[in-house]
C-alpha positions as a Markdown table, in Angstrom:
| # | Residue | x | y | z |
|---|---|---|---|---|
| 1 | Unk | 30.5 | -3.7 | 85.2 |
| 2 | Unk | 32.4 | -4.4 | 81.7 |
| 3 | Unk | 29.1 | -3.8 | 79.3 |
| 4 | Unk | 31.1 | -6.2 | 76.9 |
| 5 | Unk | 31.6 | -9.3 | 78.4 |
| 6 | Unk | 33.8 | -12.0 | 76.7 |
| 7 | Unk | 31.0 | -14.3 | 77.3 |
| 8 | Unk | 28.9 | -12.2 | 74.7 |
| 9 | Unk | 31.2 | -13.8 | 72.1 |
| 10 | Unk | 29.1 | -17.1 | 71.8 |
| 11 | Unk | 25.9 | -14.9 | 71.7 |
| 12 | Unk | 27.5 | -13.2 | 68.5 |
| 13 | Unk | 28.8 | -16.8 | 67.0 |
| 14 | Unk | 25.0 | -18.1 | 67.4 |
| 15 | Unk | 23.4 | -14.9 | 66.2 |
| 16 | Unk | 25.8 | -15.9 | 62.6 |
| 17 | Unk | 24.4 | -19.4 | 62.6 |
| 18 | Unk | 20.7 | -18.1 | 63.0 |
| 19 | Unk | 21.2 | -15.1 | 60.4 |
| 20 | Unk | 22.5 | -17.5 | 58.1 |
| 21 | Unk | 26.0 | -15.7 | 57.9 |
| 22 | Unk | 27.4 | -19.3 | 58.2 |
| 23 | Unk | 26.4 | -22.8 | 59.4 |
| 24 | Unk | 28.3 | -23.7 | 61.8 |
| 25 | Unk | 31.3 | -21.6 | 63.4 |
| 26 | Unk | 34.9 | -21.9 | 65.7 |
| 27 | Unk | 36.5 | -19.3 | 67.8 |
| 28 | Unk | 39.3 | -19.1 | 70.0 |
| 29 | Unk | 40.7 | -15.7 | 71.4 |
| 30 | Unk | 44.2 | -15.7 | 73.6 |
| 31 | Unk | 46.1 | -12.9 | 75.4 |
| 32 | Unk | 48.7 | -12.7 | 76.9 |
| 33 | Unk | 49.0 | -16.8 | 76.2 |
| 34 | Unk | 46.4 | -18.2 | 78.2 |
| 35 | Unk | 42.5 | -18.9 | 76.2 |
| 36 | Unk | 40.0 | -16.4 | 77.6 |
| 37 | Unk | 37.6 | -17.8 | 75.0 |
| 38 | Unk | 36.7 | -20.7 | 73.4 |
| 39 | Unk | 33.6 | -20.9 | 71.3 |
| 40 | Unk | 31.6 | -23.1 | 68.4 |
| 41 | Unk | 28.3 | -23.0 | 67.4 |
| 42 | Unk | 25.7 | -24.3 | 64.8 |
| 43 | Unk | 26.4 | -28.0 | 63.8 |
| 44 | Unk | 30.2 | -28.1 | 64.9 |
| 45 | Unk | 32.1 | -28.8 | 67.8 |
| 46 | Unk | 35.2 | -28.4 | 69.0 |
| 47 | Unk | 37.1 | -31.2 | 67.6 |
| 48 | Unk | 35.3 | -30.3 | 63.5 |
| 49 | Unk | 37.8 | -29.7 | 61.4 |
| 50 | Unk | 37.1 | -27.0 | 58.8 |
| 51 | Unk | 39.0 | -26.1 | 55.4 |
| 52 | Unk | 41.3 | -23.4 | 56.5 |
| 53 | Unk | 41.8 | -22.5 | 52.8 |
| 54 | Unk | 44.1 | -19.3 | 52.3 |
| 55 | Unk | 45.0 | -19.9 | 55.9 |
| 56 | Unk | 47.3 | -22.3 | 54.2 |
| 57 | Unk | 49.4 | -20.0 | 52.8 |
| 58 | Unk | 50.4 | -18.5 | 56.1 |
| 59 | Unk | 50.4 | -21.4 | 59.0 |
| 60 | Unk | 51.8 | -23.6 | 56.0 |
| 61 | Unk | 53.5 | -22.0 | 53.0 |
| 62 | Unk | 55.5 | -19.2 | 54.8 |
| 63 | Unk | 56.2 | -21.2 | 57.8 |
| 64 | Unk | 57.9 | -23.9 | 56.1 |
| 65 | Unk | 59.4 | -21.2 | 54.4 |
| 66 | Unk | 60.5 | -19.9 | 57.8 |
| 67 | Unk | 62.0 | -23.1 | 58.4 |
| 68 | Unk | 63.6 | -23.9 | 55.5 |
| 69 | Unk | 65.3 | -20.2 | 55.6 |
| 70 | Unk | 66.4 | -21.5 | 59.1 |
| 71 | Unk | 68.2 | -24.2 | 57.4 |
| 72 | Unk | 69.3 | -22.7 | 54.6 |
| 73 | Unk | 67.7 | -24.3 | 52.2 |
| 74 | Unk | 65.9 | -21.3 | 50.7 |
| 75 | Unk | 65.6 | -17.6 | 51.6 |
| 76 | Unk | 64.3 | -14.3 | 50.2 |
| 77 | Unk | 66.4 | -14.0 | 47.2 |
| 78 | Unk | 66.4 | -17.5 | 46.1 |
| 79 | Unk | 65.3 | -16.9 | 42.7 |
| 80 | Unk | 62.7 | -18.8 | 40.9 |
| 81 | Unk | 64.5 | -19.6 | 37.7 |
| 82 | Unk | 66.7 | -22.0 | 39.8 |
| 83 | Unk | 63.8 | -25.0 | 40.2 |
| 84 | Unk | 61.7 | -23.1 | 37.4 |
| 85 | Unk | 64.0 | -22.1 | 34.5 |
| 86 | Unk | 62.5 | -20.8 | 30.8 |
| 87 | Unk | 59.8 | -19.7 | 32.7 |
| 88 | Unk | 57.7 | -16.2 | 32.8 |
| 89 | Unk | 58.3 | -15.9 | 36.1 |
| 90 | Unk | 62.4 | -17.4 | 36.1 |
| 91 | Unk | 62.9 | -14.6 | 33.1 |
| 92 | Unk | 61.7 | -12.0 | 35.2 |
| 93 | Unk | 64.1 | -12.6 | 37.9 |
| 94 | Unk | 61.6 | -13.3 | 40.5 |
| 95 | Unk | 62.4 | -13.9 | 44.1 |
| 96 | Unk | 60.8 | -16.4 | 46.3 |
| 97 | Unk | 60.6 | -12.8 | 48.5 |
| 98 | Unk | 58.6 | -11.3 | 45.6 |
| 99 | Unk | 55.9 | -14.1 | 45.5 |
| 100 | Unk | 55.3 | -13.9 | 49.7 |
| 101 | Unk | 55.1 | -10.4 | 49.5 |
| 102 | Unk | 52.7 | -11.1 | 46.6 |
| 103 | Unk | 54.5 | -8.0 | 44.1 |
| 104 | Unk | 55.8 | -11.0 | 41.4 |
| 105 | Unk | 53.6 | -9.8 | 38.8 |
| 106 | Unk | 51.9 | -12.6 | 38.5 |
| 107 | Unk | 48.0 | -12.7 | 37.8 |
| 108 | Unk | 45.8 | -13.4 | 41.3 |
| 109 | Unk | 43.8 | -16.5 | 39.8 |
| 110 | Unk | 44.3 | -18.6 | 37.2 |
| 111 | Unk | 41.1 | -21.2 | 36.4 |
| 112 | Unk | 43.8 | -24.3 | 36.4 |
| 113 | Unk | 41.0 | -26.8 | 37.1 |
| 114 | Unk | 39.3 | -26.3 | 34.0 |
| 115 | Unk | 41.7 | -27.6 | 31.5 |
| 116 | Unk | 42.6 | -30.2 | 33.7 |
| 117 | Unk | 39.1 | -31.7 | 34.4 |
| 118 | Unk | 38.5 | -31.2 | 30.7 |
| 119 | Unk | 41.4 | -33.5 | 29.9 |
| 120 | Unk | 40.9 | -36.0 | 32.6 |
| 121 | Unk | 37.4 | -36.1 | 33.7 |
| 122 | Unk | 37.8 | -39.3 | 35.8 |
| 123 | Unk | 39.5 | -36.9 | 38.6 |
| 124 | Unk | 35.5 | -36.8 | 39.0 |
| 125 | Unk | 35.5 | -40.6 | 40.2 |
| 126 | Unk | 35.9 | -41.8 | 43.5 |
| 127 | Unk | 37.6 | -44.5 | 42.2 |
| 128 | Unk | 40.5 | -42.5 | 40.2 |
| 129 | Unk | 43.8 | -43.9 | 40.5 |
| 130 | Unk | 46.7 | -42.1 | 42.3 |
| 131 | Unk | 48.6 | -41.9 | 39.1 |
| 132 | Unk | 46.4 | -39.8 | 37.3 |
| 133 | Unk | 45.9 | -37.4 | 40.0 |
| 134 | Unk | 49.6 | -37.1 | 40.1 |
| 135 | Unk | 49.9 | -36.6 | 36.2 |
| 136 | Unk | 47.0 | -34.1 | 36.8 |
| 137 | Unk | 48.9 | -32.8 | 40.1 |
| 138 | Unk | 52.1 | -32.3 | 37.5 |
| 139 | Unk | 50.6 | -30.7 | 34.7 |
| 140 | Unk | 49.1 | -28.2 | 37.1 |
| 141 | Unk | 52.4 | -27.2 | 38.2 |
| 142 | Unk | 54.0 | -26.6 | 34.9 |
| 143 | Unk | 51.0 | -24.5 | 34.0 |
| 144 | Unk | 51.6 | -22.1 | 37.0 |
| 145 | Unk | 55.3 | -22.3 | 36.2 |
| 146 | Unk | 54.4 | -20.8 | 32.7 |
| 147 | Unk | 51.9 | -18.2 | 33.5 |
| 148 | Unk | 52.5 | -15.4 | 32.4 |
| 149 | Unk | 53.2 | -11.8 | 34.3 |
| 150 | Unk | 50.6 | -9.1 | 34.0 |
| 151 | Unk | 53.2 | -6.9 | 35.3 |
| 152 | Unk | 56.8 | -6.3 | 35.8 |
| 153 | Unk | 57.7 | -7.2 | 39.3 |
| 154 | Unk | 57.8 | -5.5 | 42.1 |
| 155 | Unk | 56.2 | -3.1 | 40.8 |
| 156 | Unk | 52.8 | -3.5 | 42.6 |
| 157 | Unk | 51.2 | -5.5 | 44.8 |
| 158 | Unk | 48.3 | -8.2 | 43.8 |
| 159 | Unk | 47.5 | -10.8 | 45.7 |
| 160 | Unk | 48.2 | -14.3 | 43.5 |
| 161 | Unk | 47.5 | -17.6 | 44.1 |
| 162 | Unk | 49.5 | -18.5 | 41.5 |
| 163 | Unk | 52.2 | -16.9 | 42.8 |
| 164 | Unk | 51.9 | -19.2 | 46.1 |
| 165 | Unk | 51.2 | -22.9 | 44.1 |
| 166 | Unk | 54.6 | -21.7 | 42.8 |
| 167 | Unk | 56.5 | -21.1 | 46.0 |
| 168 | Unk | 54.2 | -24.3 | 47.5 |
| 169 | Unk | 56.4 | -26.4 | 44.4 |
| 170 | Unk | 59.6 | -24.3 | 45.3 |
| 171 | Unk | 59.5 | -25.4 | 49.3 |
| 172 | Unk | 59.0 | -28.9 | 48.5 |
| 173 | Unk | 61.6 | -29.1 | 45.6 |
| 174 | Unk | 64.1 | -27.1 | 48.1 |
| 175 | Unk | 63.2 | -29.6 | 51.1 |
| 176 | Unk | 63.0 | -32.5 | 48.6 |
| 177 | Unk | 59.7 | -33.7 | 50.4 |
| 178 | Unk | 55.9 | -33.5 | 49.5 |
| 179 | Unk | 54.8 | -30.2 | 51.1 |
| 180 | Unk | 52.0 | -32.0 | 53.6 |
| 181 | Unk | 54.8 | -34.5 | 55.0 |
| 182 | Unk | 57.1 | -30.8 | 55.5 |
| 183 | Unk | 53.7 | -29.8 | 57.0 |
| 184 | Unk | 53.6 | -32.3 | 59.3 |
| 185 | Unk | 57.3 | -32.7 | 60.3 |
| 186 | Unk | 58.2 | -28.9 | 60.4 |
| 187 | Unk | 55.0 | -26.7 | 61.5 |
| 188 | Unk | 52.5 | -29.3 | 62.8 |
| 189 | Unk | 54.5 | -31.9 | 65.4 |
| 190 | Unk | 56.6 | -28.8 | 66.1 |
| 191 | Unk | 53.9 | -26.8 | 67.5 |
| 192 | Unk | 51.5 | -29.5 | 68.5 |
| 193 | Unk | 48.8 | -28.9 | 65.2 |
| 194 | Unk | 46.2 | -31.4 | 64.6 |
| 195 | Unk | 45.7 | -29.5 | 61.0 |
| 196 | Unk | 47.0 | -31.2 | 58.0 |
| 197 | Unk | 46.2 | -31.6 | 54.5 |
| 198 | Unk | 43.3 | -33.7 | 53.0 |
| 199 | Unk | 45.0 | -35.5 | 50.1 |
| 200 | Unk | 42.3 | -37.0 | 48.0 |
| 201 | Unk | 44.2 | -40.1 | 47.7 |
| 202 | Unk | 44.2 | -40.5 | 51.0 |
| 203 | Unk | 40.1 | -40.9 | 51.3 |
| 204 | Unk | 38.3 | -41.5 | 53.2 |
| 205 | Unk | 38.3 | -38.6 | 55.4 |
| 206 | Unk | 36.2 | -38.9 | 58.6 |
| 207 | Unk | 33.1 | -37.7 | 59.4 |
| 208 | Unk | 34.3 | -34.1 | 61.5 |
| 209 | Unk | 34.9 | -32.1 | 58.6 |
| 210 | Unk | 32.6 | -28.9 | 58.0 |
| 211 | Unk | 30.4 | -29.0 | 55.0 |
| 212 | Unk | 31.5 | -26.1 | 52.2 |
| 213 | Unk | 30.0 | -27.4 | 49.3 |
| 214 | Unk | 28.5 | -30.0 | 47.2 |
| 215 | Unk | 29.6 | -29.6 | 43.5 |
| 216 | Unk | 33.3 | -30.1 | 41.8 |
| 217 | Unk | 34.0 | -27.4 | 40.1 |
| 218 | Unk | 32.7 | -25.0 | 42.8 |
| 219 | Unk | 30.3 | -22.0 | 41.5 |
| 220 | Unk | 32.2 | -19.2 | 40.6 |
| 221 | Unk | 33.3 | -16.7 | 43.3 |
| 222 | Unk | 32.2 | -12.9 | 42.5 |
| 223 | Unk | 33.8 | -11.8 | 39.9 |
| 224 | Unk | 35.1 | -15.3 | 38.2 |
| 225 | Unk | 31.8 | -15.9 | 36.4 |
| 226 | Unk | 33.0 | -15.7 | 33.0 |
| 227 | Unk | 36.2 | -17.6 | 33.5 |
| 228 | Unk | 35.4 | -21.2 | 32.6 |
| 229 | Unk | 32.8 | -22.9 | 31.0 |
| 230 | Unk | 32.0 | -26.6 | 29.9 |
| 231 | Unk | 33.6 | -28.1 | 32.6 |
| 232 | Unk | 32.6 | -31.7 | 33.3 |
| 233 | Unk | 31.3 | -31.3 | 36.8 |
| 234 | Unk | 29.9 | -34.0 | 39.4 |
| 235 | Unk | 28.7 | -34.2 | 43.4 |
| 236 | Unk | 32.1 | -33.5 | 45.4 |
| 237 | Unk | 33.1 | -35.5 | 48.4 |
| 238 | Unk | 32.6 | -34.2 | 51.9 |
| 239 | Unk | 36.1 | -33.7 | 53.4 |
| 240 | Unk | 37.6 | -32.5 | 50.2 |
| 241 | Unk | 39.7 | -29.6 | 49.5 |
| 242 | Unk | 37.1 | -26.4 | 48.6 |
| 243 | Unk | 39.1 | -24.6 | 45.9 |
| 244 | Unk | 39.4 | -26.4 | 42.9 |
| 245 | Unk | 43.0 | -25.3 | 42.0 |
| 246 | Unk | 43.9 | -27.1 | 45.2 |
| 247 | Unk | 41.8 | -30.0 | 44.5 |
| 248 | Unk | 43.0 | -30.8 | 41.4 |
| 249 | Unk | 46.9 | -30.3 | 42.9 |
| 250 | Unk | 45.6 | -33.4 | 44.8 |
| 251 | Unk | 44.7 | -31.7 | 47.6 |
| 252 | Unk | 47.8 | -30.6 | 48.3 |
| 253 | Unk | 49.2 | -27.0 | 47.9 |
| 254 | Unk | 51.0 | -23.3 | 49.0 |
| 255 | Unk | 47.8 | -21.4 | 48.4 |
| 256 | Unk | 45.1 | -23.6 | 49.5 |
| 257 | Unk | 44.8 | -27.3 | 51.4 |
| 258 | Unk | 45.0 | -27.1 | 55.0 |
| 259 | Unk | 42.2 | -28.2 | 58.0 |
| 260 | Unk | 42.2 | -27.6 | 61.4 |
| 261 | Unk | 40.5 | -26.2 | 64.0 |
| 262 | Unk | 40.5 | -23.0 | 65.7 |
| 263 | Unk | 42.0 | -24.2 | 68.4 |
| 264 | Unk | 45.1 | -24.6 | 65.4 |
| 265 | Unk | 44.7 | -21.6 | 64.1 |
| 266 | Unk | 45.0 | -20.0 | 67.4 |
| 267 | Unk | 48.4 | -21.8 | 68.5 |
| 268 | Unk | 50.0 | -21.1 | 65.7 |
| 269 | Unk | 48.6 | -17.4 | 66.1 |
| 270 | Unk | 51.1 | -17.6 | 69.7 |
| 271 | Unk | 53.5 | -19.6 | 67.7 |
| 272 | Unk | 54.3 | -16.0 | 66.1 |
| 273 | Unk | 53.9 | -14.0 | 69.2 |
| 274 | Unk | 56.5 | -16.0 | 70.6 |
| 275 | Unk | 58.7 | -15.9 | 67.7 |
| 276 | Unk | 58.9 | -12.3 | 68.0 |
| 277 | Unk | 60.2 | -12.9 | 71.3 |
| 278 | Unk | 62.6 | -16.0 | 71.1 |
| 279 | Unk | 65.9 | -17.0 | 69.7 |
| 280 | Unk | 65.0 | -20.3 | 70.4 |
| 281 | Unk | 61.3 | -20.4 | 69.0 |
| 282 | Unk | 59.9 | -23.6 | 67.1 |
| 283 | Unk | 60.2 | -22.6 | 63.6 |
| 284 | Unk | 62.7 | -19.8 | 63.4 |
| 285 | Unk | 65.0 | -17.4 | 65.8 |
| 286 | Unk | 63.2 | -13.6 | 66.2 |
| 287 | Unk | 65.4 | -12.1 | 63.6 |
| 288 | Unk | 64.2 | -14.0 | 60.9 |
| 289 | Unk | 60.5 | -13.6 | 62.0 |
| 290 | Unk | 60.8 | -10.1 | 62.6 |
| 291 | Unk | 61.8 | -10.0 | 59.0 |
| 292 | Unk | 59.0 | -12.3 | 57.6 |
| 293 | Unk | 56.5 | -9.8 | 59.7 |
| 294 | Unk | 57.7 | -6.2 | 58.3 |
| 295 | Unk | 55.9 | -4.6 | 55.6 |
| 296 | Unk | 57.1 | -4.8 | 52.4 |
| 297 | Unk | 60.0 | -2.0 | 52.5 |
| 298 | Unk | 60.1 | -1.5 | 48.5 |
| 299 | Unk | 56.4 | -0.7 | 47.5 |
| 300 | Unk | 54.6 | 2.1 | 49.4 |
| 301 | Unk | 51.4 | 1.4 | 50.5 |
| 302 | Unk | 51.2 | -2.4 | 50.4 |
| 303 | Unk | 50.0 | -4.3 | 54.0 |
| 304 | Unk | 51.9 | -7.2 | 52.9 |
| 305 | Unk | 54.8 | -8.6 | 54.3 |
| 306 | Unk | 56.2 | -11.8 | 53.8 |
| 307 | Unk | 52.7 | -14.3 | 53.4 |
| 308 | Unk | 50.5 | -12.2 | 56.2 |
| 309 | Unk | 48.9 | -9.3 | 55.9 |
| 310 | Unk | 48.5 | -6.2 | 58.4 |
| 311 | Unk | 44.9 | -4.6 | 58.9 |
| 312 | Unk | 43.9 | -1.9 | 56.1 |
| 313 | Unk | 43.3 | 1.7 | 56.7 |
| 314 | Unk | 39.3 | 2.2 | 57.0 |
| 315 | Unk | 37.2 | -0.7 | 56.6 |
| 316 | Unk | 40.0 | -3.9 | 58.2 |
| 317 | Unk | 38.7 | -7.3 | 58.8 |
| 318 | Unk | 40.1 | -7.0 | 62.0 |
| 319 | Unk | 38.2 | -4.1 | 63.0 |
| 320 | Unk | 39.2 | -0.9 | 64.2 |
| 321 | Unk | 41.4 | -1.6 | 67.2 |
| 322 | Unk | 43.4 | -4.4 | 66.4 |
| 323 | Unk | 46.9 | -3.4 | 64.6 |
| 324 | Unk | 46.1 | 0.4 | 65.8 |
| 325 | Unk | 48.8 | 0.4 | 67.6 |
| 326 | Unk | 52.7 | 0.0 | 66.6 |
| 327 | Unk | 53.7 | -2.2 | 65.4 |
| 328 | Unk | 50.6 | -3.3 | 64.7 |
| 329 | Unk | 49.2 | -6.5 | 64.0 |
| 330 | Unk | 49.5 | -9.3 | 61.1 |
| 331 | Unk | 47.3 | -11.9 | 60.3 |
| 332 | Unk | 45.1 | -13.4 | 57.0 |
| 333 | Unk | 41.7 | -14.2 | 55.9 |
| 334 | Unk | 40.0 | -17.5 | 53.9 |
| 335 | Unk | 37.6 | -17.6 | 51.6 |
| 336 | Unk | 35.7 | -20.2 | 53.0 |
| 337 | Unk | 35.4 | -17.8 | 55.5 |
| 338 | Unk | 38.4 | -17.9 | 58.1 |
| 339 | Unk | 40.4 | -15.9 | 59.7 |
| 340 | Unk | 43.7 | -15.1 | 61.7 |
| 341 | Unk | 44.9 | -12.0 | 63.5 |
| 342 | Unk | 47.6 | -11.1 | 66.1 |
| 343 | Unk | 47.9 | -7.6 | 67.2 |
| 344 | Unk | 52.0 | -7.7 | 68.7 |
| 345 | Unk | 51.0 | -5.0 | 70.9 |
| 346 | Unk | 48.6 | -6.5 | 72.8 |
| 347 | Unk | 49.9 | -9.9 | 72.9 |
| 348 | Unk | 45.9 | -11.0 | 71.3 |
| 349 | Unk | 45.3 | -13.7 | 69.1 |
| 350 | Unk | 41.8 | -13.9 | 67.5 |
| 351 | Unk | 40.9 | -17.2 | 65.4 |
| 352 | Unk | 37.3 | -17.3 | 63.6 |
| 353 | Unk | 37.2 | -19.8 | 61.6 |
| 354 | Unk | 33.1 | -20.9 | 59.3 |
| 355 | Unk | 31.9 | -22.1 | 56.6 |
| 356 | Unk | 30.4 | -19.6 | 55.2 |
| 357 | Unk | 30.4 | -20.8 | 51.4 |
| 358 | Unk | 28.3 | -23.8 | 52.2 |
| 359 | Unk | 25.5 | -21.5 | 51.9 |
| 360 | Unk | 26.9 | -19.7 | 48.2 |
| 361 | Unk | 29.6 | -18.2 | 47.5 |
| 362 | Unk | 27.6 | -15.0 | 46.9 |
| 363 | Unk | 26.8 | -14.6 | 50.1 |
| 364 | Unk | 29.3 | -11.8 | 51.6 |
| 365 | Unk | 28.1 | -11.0 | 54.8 |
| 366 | Unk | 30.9 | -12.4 | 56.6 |
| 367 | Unk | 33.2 | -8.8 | 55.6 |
| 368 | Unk | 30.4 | -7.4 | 58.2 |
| 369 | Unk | 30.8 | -9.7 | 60.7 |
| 370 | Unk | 34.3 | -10.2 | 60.8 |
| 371 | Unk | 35.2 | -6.6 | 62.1 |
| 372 | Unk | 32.4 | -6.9 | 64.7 |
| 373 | Unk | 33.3 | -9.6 | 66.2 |
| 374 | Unk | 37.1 | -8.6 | 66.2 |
| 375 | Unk | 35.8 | -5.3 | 67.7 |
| 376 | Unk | 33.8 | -7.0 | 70.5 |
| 377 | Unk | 36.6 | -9.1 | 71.3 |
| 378 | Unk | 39.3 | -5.9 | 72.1 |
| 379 | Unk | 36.3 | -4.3 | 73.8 |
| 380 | Unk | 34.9 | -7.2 | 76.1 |
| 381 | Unk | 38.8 | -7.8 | 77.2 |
| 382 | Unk | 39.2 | -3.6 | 77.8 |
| 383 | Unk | 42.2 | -3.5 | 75.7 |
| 384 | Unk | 40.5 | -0.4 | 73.4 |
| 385 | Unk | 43.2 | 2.0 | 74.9 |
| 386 | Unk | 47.0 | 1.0 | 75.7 |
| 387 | Unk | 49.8 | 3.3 | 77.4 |
């Protein structure tokens, strides 16, 4: 008898809501195309939609990009001084490929929020018009435009969300479309996604969104603590957007935005398997998402390609087994604790998607659980060893 039983999957989901990992919890796991499980636990169910966060930047910002680069609208060496000229960035000679493969130069977080709420508090009210979210929306953008490198490009890798609010603008401006309408044309009615973005001028949002926190500006992550100070700050909204760089872009952005379910997560996880396999996929023929999958050929030792990651040597998110094999296994992570991973070898899909930072944003114990569960998953389905 298999000691690890796919069914011991919900047992480890519940053991996170009682340990207080995270309150409430989705998970879907596919191989070979068909759902072998199908999970939630603590105060969700299967139709909550949770705040995907960096998700965003892969089943969003570099599949539109996909499609765009499809319809040759945009591609790799589309540089950025063609919608963003005079800027940092434009000087340099950046590449919309240097900004998915995250080796622009540009710094990994820029506090954006804090200027703008200091200028316009009333992005605080309920109440605040449309027009100042979009001056506030605007200003934003210029400010990422015109941030400045902390190195020259490509040479190294550092993850940026400012890099991807820039290609987020570039997409749009190249589609001539909001990025949530390209969303929901190009990536979700495509693929059959009930994600989409939560613009804030769109409230209300429903009541099946999961909790993540309950102050605008959010507390500082680790490490941010000394960043901003004496921002105006009020009770937040449920449904809105957790990261306050995407909140103040209106809820709208490449880095940060998107809600969905696992269930989402999941198809577009087998949206990619079958990318790799398909001239005739959704988004894009395989050529172009072999391309978007391979590790970045110029700078040795970065597990980025072109918006996912691949699992890092030693301690991965994914665990040990997935990605072990060639060629391996891309995916992404969310701060608000979420996560995709596809190993190409063994045709596996793995979407765990919490809250975690409803609880603190202190609280890291998901980077334990994440590679546990991933672990238990490969193990319960006896795919540790392949031919």
């Amino acid at each position: 008898m298999n000691p690890h039983p796919i069914a011991n999957l919900q047992a480890v989901l519940d053991d996170g809501v009682e340990l207080g990992i995270f309150p409430a919890a989705q998970a879907v796991v596919l191989h070979k195309g068909k759902q072998v499980f199908g999970g939630v636990a603590g105060n969700a169910t299967g139709d909550t939609r949770f705040d995907l966060a960096s998700l965003t930047k892969v089943l969003s910002t570099t599949a539109l990009f996909l499609r765009l680069w499809t319809e040759g609208k945009v591609g790799p060496n589309t540089l950025v001084s063609r919608y963003h000229p005079g800027t940092p960035a434009g000087d340099a000679g950046v590449t919309v490929a240097d900004l998915l493969y995250h080796r622009s130069g540009l710094p990994p977080f820029v506090p954006f929020f804090a200027d703008a709420l200091k200028a316009r508090p009333e992005l605080l009210d309920a109440g605040c018009s449309a027009n100042v979210r979009t001056q506030a929306r605007d200003e934003v953008l210029r400010a990422a435009a015109a941030t400045p490198l902390e190195a020259p490009v490509r040479t190294r890798t550092a993850y940026s969300d400012v890099g991807f609010i820039l290609l987020g603008d570039i997409l749009s401006r190249a589609a001539d479309a909001p990025l949530d309408t390209l969303f929901s044309r190009h990536v979700a009615e495509p693929l059959g996604l009930n994600a989409r973005f939560h613009r804030l001028t769109d409230f209300p949002v429903d009541g099946t969104t999961a909790h993540t926190g309950a102050m605008r500006p959010r507390e500082p992550a680790p490490g941010q603590e000394s960043l901003w100070k004496d921002v105006p700050s009020r009770p937040s909204r449920p449904g809105e957007v957790d990261d306050d760089n995407a909140w103040v872009l209106d809820g709208v952005a490449g880095h940060a935005g998107l809600f969905g379910t696992a269930v989402d997560v999941a198809r577009f996880g087998q949206a990619v398997l079958e990318g790799c396999a398909s001239t005739h996929a959704a988004l894009a023929p395989a050529p172009l998402w072999h391309r978007v999958l391979a590790t970045d050929p110029l700078l040795t030792g970065s597990t980025r390609s072109m918006g996912f990651d691949s699992p890092s040597k030693g301690h991965s998110s994914a665990g040990r087994f997935i990605g072990d094999t060639p060629p391996g296994a891309v995916g992404h992570l969310g701060f608000t604790g979420t996560s995709l991973w596809v190993d190409l070898r063994r045709s596996l899909v793995v979407a765990l998607i919490t809250n975690r930072v409803a609880q603190g944003r202190q609280d890291l114990r998901i980077r334990d659980f994440r590679p546990a569960f991933h672990e238990l998953v490969v193990e319960a389905l006896d795919l540790t060893a392949l031919p």
